[in-house]
VEXMIDO-946269 format. One record per residue (C-alpha): residue in three letters; x, y, z. Coordinates in steps of 0.1 Angstrom, whole numbers, plus 2048, in hexadecimal, padded with zeros to 3 digits. Layout:
alaXYZ
...
This chain:
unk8778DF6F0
unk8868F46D3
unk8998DD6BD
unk8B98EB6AD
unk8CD8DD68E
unk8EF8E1686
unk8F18D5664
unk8CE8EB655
unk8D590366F
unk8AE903678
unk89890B690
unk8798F56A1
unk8638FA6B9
unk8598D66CC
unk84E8C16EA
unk86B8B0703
unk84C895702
unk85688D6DA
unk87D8906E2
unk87F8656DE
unk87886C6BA
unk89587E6B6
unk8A68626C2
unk8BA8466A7
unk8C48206AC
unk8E48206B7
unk8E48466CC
unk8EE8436EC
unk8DD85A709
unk8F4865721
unk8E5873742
unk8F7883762
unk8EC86B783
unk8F7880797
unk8E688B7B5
unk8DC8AE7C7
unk8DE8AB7F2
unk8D48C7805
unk8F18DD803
unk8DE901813
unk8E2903838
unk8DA91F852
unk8E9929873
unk8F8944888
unk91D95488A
unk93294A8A9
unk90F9458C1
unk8EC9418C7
unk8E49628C5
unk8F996F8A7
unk8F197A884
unk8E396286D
unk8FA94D854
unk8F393A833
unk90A91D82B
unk909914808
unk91F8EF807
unk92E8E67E6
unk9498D27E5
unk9558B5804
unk9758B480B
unk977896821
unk966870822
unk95587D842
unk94889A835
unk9548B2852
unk9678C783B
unk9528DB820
unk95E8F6802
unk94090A809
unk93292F801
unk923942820
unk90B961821
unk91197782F
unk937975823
unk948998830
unk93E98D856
unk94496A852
unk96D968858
unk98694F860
unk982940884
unk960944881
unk94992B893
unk925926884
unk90D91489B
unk8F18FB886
unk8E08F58A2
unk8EF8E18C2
unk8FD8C08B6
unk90B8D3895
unk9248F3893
unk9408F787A
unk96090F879
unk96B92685D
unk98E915855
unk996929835
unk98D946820
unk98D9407FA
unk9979557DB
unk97295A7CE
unk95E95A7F0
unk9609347F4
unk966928817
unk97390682A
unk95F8FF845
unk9668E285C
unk9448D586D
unk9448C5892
unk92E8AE8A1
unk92788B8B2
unk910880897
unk91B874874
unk91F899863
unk90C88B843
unk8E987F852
unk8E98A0866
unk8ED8B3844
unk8D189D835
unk8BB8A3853
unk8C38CA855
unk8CB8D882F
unk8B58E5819
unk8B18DC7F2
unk8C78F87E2
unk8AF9037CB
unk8BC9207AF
unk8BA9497C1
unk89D94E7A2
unk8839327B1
unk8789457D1
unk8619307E9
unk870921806
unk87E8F97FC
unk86A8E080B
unk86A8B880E
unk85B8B67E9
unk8778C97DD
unk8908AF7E9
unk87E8977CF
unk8708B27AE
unk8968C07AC
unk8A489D7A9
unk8A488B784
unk896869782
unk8B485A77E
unk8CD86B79D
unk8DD8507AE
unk9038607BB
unk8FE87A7D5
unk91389A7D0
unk9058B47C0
unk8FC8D77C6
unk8E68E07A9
unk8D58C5796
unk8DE8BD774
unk8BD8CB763
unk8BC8C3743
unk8B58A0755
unk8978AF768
unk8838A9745
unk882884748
unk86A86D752
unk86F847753
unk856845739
unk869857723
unk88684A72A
unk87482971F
unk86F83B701
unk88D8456FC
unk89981D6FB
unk87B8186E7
unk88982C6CD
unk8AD8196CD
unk8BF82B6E3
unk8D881E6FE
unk8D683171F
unk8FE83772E
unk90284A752
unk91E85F75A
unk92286E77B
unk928896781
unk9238AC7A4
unk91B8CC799
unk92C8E57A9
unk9399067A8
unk9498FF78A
unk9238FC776
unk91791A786
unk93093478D
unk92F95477A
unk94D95B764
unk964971773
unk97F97C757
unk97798C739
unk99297C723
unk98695471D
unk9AB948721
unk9AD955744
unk98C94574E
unk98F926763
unk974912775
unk972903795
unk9768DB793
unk95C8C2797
unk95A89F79D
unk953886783
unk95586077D
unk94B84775E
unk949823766
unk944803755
unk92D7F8743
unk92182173B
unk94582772C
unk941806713
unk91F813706
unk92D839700
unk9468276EC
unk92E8126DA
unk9198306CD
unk9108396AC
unk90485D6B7
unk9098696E1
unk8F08806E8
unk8FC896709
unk8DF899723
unk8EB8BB731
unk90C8D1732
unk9188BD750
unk91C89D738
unk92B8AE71F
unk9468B9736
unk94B896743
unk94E881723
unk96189A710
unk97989D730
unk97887872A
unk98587C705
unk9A289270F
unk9AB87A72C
unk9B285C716
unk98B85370A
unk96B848714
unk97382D72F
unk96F829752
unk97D844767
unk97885E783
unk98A882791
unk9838A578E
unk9818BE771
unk9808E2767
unk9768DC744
unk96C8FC736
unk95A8F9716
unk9599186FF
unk9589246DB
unk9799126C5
unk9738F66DD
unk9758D86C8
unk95F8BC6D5
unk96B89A6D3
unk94C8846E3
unk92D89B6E3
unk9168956C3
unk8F68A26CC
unk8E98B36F1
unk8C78BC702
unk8CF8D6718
unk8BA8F5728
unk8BA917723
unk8D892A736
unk8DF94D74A
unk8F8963732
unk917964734
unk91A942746
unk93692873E
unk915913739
unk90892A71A
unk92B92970D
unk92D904709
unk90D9016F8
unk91F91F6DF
unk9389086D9
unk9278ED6CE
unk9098FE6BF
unk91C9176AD
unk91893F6BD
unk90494D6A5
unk8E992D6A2
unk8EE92E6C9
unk8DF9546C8
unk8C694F6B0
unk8B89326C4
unk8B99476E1
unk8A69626D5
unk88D94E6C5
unk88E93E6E8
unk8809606F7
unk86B96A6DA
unk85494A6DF
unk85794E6FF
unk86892A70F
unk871929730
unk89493073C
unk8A991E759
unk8A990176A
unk8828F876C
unk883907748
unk87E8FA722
unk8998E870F
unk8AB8EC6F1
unk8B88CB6DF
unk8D78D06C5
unk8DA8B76B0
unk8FC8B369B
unk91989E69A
unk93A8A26AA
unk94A8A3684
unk9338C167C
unk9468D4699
């Protein structure tokens, strides 16, 4: 863990074992219980026999979970009208053809469509972690604490906790707050437009309830557990404040972004030129940001989602 502070603008090199010690009475740790399903299925185009087709879901559109936003591989062949066939009790039509490759897909079957996704997808592990996902995958690339089914990726900045050191964590006098974000295309999208002001992200689900919202409120210092809860509260903030609340949002974070929630976050290391690098370039400041980075690389940490963390500690007045 390399520990990063706004106010000296210094550098250290840690453990995520000794993060509770960085930890104050009165901090509040807020963590993203969200959790990953098996979003990665494979069939074939139109029959039996036809060419092989990767479904990647992402969003529902429906309580019944027949109707999917979804990306499919490959996407040139894969066309409106388009039937892909699961296996016999599960096939699905392409119903619409998005801006950005995206596609609707509406699913068919006599079974409930969301135990046959459970039984049939496979843990949508990131491109860069090649083996094939198996059943312990399903369990490692969930945090401790997922609890609300929904997302695509998981929120790994979470993947660093134990429930020992979340006891730790409490030990040290800090309340533990939930909030509740599906990552989505909106987390992990490249950036398409060079110009930031024409840049817009795809919208994800979030919700804050009761009593999480009351202990945000509470805090002396809220430390963000990943981007994903930095999104949420601060969408929070510009929606009226931290209380109880759900919808979707396309909060995109960037440099001259003033933060109205976020005092301190423990997040990982990110892919350039991500909207998930610029947020931590906002709050960080771009040239500490960099100079983390590249001491990041020079000591050689671990990039990505099973990667090392950084943990930027300031206040939301520093800013």
């Amino acid at each position: 863990m390399l520990v990063v502070s706004k106010s000296t603008q210094s550098l250290t090199d840690n453990h995520f074992q000794n993060f509770a010690r960085f930890l104050r009475p009165g901090d509040c740790l807020i963590l993203n219980n969200t959790k990953v399903f098996p979003a990665r299925l494979h069939g074939r185009r139109n029959h039996a026999q036809g060419a092989e087709v990767e479904v990647f879901l992402l969003k529902s559109l429906n309580a019944q979970e027949t109707d999917w936003q979804c990306l499919v591989r490959p996407g040139k062949r894969t066309r409106k009208g388009d039937h892909i066939l699961f296996r016999p009790d599960l096939t699905a039509q392409v119903l619409e053809h998005g801006e950005f490759g995206e596609r609707t897909i509406r699913f068919s079957s006599e079974k409930p469509v969301p135990a046959l996704l459970e039984e049939i997808g496979e843990t949508p592990l990131p491109p860069y972690i090649h083996p094939t996902p198996n059943n312990t995958d399903k369990t490692r690339y969930q945090t401790v604490f997922a609890q609300h089914r929904g997302s695509v990726a998981a929120p790994t900045a979470g993947l660093h906790f134990t429930p020992q050191i979340l006891d730790a964590c409490r030990a040290a006098g800090a309340d533990i707050a939930y909030v509740t974000l599906h990552v989505g295309l909106g987390t992990f999208a490249p950036l398409r437009a060079e110009n930031i002001s024409e840049i817009e992200l795809h919208e994800e689900y979030f919700e804050i309830a009761e009593p999480d919202a009351a202990r945000m409120r509470a805090a002396r210092r809220r430390v963000c557990v990943g981007t994903t809860t930095v999104r949420t509260i601060e969408t929070a903030m510009l929606r009226g404040g931290l209380h109880p609340m759900q919808g979707q949002t396309n909060l995109f974070i960037h440099p001259g972004y003033h933060f109205l929630a976020t005092d301190a976050l423990l997040t990982n290391f990110h892919l350039p030129q991500s909207s998930l690098l610029m947020l931590v370039s906002a709050f960080a400041g771009y040239d500490l940001t960099m100079r983390a980075y590249h001491h990041a690389v020079e000591q050689k940490y671990r990039f990505f989602s099973y990667g090392d963390c950084i943990f930027i500690e300031g206040t939301c007045n520093e800013t």
